[in-house]
C-alpha positions as CSV (number, residue, x, y, z in Angstrom):
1,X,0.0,0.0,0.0
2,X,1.5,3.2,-1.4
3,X,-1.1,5.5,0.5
4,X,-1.1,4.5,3.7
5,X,-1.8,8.0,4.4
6,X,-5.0,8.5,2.7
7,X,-6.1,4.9,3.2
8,X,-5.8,6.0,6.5
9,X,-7.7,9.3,6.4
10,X,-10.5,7.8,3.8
11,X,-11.3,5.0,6.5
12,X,-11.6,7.6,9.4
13,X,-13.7,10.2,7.7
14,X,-15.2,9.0,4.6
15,X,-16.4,5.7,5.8
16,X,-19.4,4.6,7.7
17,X,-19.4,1.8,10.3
18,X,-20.2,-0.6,10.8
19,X,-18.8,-2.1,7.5
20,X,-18.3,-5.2,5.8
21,X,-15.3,-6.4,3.8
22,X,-17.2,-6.5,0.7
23,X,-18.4,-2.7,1.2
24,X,-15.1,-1.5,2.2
25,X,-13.8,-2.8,-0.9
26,X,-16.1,-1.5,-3.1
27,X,-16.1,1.9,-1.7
28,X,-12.2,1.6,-2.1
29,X,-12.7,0.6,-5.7
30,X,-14.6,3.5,-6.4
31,X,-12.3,5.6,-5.3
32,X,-9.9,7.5,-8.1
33,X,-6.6,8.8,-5.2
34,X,-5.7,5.3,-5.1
35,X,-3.5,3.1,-8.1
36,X,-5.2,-0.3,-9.0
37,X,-2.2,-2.1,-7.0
38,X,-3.3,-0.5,-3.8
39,X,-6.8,-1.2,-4.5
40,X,-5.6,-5.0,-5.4
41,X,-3.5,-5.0,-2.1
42,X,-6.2,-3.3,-0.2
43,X,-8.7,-6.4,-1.4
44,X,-6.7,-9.1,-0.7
45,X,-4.9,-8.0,2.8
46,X,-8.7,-7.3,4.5
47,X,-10.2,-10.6,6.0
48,X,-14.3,-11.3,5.4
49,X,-15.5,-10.1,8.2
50,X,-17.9,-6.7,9.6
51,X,-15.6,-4.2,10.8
52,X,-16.9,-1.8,13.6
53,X,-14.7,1.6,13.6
54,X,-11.9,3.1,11.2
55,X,-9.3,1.4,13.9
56,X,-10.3,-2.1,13.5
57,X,-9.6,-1.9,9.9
58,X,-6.8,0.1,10.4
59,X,-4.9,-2.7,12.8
60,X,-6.0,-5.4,10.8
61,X,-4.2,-4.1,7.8
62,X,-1.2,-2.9,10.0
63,X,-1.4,0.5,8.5
């Protein structure tokens, strides 16, 4: 991930919780500030699962 930075900042005020894996990626794939390989590595690094606040997703990724 490239954008760590506004991963970071797009999960804490641009996204609603709580939030599934398959809504968090489609939001991020919607999104035009990131490059298809952090869009690819965001997809494949988040684990199925509902995610209840910007830090949960945040420490699962290790970002």
């Amino acid at each position: 991930m490239s954008n760590k930075k506004g991963a970071i900042l797009h999960l804490e005020t641009h996204q609603t919780y709580p939030a599934t894996r398959d809504e968090l990626v489609k939001e991020c794939n919607e999104l035009s500030d990131f490059s298809e390989e952090d869009k690819m590595w965001f997809m494949t690094h988040l684990p199925d699962r509902t995610y209840s606040s910007a830090d949960a997703v945040i420490k699962t990724l290790g970002l």
